[in-house]
N, C-alpha and C positions, 0 to 999 in steps of 0.2 A: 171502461174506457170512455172518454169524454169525446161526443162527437165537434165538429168543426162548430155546428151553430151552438155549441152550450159556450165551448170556448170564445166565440166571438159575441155572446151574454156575459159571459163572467169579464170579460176585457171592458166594458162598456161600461157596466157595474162598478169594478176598478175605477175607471177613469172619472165616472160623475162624483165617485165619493170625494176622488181627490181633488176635484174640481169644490165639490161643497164644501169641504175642511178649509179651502185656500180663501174663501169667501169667506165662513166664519169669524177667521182668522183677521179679516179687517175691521169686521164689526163687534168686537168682545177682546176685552183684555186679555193675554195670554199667561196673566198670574192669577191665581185665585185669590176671590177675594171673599170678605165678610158679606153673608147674605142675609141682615138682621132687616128687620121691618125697615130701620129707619133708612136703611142703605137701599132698600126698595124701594120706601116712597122718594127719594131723591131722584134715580133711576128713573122712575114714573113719571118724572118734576119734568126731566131732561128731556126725556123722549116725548113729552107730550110738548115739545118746543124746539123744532129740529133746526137745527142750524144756530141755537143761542150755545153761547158758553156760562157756564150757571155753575159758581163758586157755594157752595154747601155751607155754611155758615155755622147753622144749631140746627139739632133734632131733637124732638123730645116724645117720648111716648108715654099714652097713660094705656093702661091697662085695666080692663072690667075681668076675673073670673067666673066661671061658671061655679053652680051649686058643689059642683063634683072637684073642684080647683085647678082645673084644665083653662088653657086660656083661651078667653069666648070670642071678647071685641077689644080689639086693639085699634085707638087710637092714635096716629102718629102726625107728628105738625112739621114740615122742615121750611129752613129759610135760607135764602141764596141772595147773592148778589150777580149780575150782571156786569163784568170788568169795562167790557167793549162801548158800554152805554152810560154815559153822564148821567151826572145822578140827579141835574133839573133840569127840566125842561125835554122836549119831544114827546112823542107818541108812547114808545117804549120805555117801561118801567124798570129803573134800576134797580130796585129790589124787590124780590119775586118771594110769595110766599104757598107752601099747596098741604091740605091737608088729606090724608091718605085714611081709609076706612078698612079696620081686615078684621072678618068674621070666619072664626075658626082657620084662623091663617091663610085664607083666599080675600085677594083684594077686593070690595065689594064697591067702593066710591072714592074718586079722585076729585077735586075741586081745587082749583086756586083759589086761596084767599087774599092773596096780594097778585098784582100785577096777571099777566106778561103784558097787558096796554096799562096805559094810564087809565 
C-alpha cells in the first residue's frame, strides 16, 4: 500500500515530467528527422548562432576509413545563406560557411570557415 508521502513523490515526479516534455516540445521538431553527419553539422552551424536564420544550401562529406573499413574520420563542410541579412555590406555575413570534424562518429571540431562577421 502506497503511503501519502510516496504518493505525493510520485505526483510531483508526474508533474515535472510533463512539465519537461512540454519544454522539449518547443525546442526540437516534433517529426523525425534524418540524423546523417551533414544534418548535424548544419544543426551545429545553427546553434552555434542563436537567433540567426541560416538557409542550408550544400553539404558535402568526405570520408577517411579505418584499416578494419569502419568509419574513422568524417569530414563534413556545409554552406548557408543568411535570408534576413543583405548580401553587401554590414558587419554580418551573408553567407555563412562551418566545417564540422567527427572521429569515430563523435563530433571532435567545429569552425567556421565563412562568416558569421565579415
Amino acid at each position: 500500500m502506497l503511503t501519502i508521502a510516496a504518493l505525493s513523490a510520485l505526483s510531483l515526479g508526474v508533474t515535472a515530467c510533463g512539465q519537461l516534455n512540454e519544454r522539449l516540445d518547443e525546442i526540437r521538431p516534433t517529426e523525425i528527422r534524418n540524423t546523417g553527419y551533414s544534418d548535424r553539422c548544419a544543426d551545429y552551424m545553427r546553434l552555434s548562432y542563436p537567433g540567426a536564420t541560416i538557409d542550408v544550401t550544400i553539404q558535402h562529406v568526405d570520408v577517411a576509413n579505418t584499416e578494419n573499413g569502419g568509419l574513422g574520420l568524417l569530414i563534413v563542410d556545409v554552406q548557408g545563406v543568411r535570408p534576413d541579412i543583405a548580401a553587401t555590406g554590414g558587419f554580418l555575413a551573408h553567407d555563412v560557411a562551418a566545417r564540422c570534424r567527427f572521429q569515430n562518429g563523435i563530433l571532435t571540431e567545429f569552425r567556421w570557415t565563412k562568416g558569421p562577421g565579415r
